[in-house]
C-alpha positions as CSV (number, residue, x, y, z in Angstrom):
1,X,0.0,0.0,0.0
2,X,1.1,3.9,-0.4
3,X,1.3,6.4,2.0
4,X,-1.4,8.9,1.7
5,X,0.7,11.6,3.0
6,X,4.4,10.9,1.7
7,X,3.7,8.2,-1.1
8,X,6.1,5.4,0.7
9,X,4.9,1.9,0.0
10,X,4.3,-0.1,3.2
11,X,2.8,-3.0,4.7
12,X,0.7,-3.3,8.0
13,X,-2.1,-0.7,9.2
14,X,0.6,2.4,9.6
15,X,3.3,4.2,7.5
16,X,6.6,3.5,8.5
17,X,8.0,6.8,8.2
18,X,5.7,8.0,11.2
19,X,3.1,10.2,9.4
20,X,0.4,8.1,11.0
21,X,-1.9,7.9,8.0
22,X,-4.7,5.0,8.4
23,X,-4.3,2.6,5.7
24,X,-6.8,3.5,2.8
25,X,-9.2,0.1,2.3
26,X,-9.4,-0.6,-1.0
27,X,-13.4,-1.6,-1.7
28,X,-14.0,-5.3,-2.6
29,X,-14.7,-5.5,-6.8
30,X,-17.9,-7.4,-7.6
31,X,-17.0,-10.7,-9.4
32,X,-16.7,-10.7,-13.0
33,X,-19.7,-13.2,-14.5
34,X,-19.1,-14.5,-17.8
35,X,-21.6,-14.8,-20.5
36,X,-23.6,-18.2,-20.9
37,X,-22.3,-19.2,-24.8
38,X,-25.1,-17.8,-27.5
39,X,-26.6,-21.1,-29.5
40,X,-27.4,-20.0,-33.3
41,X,-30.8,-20.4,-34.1
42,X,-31.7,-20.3,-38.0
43,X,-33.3,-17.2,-39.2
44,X,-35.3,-15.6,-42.4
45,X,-35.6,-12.6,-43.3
46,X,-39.4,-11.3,-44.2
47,X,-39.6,-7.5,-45.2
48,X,-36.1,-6.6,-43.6
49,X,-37.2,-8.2,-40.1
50,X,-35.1,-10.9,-38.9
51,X,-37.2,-13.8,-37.3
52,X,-36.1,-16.8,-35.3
53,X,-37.5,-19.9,-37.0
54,X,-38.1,-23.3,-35.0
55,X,-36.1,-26.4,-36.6
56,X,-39.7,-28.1,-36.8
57,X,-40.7,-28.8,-40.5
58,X,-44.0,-27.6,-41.3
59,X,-44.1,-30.8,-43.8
60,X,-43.8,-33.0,-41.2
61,X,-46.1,-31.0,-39.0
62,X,-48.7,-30.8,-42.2
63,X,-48.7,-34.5,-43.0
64,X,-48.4,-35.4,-38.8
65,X,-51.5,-33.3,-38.6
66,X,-53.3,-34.6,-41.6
67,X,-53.5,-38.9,-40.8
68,X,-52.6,-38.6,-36.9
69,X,-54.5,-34.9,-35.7
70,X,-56.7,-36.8,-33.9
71,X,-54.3,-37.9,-31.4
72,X,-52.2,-34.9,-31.5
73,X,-49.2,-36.2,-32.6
74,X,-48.4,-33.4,-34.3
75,X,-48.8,-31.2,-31.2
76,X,-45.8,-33.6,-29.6
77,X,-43.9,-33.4,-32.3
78,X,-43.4,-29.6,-32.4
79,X,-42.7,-30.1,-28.4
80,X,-46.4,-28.7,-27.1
81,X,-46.9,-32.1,-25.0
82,X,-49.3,-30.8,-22.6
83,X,-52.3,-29.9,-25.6
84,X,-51.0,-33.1,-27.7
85,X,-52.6,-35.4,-24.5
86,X,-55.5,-33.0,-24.3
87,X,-56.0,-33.8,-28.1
88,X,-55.3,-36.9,-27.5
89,X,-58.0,-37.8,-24.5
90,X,-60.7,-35.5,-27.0
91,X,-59.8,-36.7,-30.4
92,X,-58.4,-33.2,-31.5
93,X,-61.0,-31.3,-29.4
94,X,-63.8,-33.3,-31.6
95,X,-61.6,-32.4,-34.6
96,X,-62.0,-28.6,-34.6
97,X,-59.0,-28.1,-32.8
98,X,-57.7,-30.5,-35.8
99,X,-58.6,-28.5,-38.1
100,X,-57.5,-25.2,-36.7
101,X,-54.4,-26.5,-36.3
102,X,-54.5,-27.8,-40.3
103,X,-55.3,-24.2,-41.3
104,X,-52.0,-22.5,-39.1
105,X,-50.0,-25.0,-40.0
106,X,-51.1,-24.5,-43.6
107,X,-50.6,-20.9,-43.2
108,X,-47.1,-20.6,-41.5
109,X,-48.4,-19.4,-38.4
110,X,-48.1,-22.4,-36.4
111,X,-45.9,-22.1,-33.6
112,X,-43.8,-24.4,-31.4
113,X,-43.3,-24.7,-27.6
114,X,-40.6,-22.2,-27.7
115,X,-42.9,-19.7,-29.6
116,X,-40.9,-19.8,-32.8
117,X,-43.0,-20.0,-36.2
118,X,-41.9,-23.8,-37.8
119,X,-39.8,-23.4,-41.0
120,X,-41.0,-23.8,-44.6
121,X,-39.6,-26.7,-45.7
């Protein structure tokens, strides 16, 4: 530590050279966090916006929709679990949740668990 008066460098709670000068505490720095590593989702660009896209197909989601609505599977497979075994206790809501489903799926504006619209492909 320095002296606050004369500038000598000492050790303990006093300068050695007598000036009597308290030793300044130095305030405790907060620890430095790092950041958690950022996971690249894919993206598409629709009128200059930049939108997150899930990695669900909406084929998959179309066709799962299509033969197995009734039992939801397509509502497990884009990772909404929760509605795929209420659709699957009411066969698809007595098929209008089925179809519902068929027409924002159809649409692009089906959405997974996450909240991210299911890509084109």
């Amino acid at each position: 530590m320095k002296c606050p008066v004369c500038g000598t460098e000492y050790q303990g709670n006093f300068c050695p050279r007598g000036c009597n000068a308290p030793q300044q505490q130095v305030p405790p720095q907060p620890p430095v966090y790092q950041q958690p590593p950022v996971y690249q989702q894919p993206t598409v660009v629709v009128n200059n916006y930049t939108n997150m896209v899930s990695q669900k197909s909406k084929i998959t989601a179309l066709l799962l929709c299509i033969f197995l609505g009734g039992l939801g599977i397509h509502r497990f497979y884009v990772g909404k679990a929760g509605t795929g075994i209420l659709y699957l206790f009411t066969a698809g809501l007595c098929g209008i949740g089925v179809l519902v489903d068929l027409i924002q799926i159809a649409c692009g504006n089906f959405k997974d668990n996450m909240g991210l619209l299911i890509r084109n492909n």
